[in-house]
C-alpha positions as CSV (number, residue, x, y, z in Angstrom):
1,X,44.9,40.1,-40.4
2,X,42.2,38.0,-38.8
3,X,42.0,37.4,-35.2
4,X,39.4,35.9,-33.0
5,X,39.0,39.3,-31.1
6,X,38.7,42.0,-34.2
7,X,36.4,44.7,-33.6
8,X,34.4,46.6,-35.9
9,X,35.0,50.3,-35.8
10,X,33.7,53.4,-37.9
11,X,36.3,56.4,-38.7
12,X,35.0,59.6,-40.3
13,X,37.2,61.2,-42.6
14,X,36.9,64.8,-43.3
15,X,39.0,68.1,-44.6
16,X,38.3,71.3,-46.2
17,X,41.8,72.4,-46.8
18,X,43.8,71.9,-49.2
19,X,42.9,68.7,-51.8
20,X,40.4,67.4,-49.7
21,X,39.4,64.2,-51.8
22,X,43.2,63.0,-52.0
23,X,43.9,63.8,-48.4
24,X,40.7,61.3,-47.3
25,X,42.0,58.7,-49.9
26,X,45.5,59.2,-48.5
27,X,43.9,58.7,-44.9
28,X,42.5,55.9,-45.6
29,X,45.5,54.0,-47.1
30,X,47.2,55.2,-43.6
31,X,44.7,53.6,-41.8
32,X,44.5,50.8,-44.1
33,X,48.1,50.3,-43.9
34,X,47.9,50.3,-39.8
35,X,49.2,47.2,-38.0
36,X,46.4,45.0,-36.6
37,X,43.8,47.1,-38.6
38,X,42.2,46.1,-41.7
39,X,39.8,48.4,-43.6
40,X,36.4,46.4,-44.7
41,X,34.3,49.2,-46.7
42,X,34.5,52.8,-48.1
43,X,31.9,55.3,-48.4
44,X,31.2,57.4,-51.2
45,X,33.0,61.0,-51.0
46,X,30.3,63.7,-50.0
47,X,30.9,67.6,-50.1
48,X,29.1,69.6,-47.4
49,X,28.4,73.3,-45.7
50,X,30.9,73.5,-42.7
51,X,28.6,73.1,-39.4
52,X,29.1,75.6,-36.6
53,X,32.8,76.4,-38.5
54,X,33.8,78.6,-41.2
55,X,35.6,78.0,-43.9
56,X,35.3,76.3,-47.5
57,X,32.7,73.3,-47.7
58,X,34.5,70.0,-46.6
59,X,34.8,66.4,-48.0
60,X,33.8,63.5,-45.8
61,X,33.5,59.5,-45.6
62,X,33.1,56.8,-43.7
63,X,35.2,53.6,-42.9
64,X,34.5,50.9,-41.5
65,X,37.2,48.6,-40.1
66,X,38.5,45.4,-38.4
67,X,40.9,46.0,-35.5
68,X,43.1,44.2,-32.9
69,X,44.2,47.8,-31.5
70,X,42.7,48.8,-28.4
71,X,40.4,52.3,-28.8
72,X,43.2,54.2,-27.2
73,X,45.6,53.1,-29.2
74,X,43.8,53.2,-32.8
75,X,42.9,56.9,-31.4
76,X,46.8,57.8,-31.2
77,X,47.5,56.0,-34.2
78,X,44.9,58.5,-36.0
79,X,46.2,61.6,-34.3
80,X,49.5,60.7,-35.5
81,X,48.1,60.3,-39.7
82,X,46.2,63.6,-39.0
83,X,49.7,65.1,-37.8
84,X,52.0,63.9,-40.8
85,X,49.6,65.2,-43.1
86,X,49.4,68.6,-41.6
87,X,46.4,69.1,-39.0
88,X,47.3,72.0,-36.9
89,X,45.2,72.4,-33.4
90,X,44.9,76.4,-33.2
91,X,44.9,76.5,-29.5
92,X,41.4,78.4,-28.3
93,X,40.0,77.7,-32.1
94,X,37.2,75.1,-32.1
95,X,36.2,73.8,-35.4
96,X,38.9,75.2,-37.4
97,X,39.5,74.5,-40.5
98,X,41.5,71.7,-41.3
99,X,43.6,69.5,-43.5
100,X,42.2,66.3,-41.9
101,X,39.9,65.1,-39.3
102,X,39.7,61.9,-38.3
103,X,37.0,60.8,-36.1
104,X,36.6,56.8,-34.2
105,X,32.7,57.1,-34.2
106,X,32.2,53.5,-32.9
107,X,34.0,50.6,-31.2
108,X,32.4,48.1,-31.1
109,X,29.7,48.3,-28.6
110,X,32.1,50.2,-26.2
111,X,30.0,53.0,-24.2
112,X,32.8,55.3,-22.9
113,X,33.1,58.6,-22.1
114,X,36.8,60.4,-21.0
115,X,38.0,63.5,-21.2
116,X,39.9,62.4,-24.1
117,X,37.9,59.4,-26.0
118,X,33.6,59.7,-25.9
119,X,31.9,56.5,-27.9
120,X,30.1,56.5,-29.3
121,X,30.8,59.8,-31.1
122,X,28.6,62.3,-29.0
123,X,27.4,64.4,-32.0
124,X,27.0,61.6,-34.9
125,X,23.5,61.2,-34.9
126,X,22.4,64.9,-35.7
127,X,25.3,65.2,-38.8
128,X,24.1,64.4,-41.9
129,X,27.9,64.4,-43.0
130,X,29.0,61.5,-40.8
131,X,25.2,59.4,-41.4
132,X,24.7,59.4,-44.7
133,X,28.2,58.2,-45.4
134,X,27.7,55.6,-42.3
135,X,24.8,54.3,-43.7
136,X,26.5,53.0,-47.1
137,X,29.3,51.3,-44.9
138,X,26.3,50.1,-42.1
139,X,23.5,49.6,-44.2
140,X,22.0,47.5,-41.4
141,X,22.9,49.9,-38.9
142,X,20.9,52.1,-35.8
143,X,21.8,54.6,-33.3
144,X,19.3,55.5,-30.7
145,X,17.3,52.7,-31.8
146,X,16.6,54.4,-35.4
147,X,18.0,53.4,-38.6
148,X,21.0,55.3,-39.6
149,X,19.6,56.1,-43.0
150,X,16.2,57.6,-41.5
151,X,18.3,59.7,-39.3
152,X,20.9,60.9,-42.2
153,X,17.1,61.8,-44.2
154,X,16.1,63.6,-41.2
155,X,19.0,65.4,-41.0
156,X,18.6,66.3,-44.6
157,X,15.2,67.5,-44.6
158,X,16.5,69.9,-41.5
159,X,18.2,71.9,-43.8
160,X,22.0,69.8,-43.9
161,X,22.5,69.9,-47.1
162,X,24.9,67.3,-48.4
163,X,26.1,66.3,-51.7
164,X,27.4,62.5,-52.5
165,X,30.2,62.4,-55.3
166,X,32.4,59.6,-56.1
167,X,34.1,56.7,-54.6
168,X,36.9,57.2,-51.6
């Protein structure tokens, strides 16, 4: 897929249920697989401390991709991977545990903020967990007008502790 209009978009992948490494590789092939989608780079896998949620640590990553969908539209298209493999929605339960999360960070340059979509990703910048793995996939890369990489080490000398591991 290559089309005139492809924008560049960043997913964050995480899970700490279950086989959380195969379920982000598995989620990424989904995504990968998508039509008018086309998935340019792949974080390393990182374990971390759930954040303001219990539960066992999670695996994340970051993806960056190509896309003809509309925001809307990629967004349903992730709810539906994080359905078929098994994310439940407790109602009243925030930050639940889960099987899968999957998070559109950026569109583009979109600015947007619905009750149902916010991009950017309102939170991104203060989670070491989604800005170390964006700054391998966006080495060149700033939010707030500071490198992404100086605000993933900022996050780490705050206390977020965050381990990298493999390949996605």
């Amino acid at each position: 897929m290559s089309c005139a209009d492809d924008v560049v978009a960043f997913i964050a992948l995480g899970a700490n249920l279950g086989d959380g490494a195969a379920a982000l590789r598995t989620a990424a092939q989904a995504i990968d697989a998508l039509p008018l989608v086309r998935v340019v780079a792949r974080s390393s896998l990182y374990r971390t401390a759930p954040q303001q949620s219990s539960g066992p640590d999670y695996w994340n990553a970051v993806i960056k991709l190509h896309t003809a969908l509309s925001p809307d539209t990629l967004l349903d298209a992730l709810l539906h991977i994080e359905s078929t493999m098994g994310r439940e929605r407790p109602s009243g339960t925030v930050n639940a545990p889960r099987t899968l999360d999957l998070d559109l960070l950026m569109y583009g340059t979109l600015n947007r903020q619905t009750p149902r979509l916010t991009l950017p990703h309102p939170r991104m910048a203060q989670r070491a967990f989604v800005l170390a793995p964006l700054a391998e996939v966006w080495p060149e890369g700033a939010l707030e007008n500071v490198a992404v990489a100086e605000l993933a080490a900022r996050c780490i000398a705050e206390g977020q502790s965050i381990l990298r591991l493999g390949p996605l």
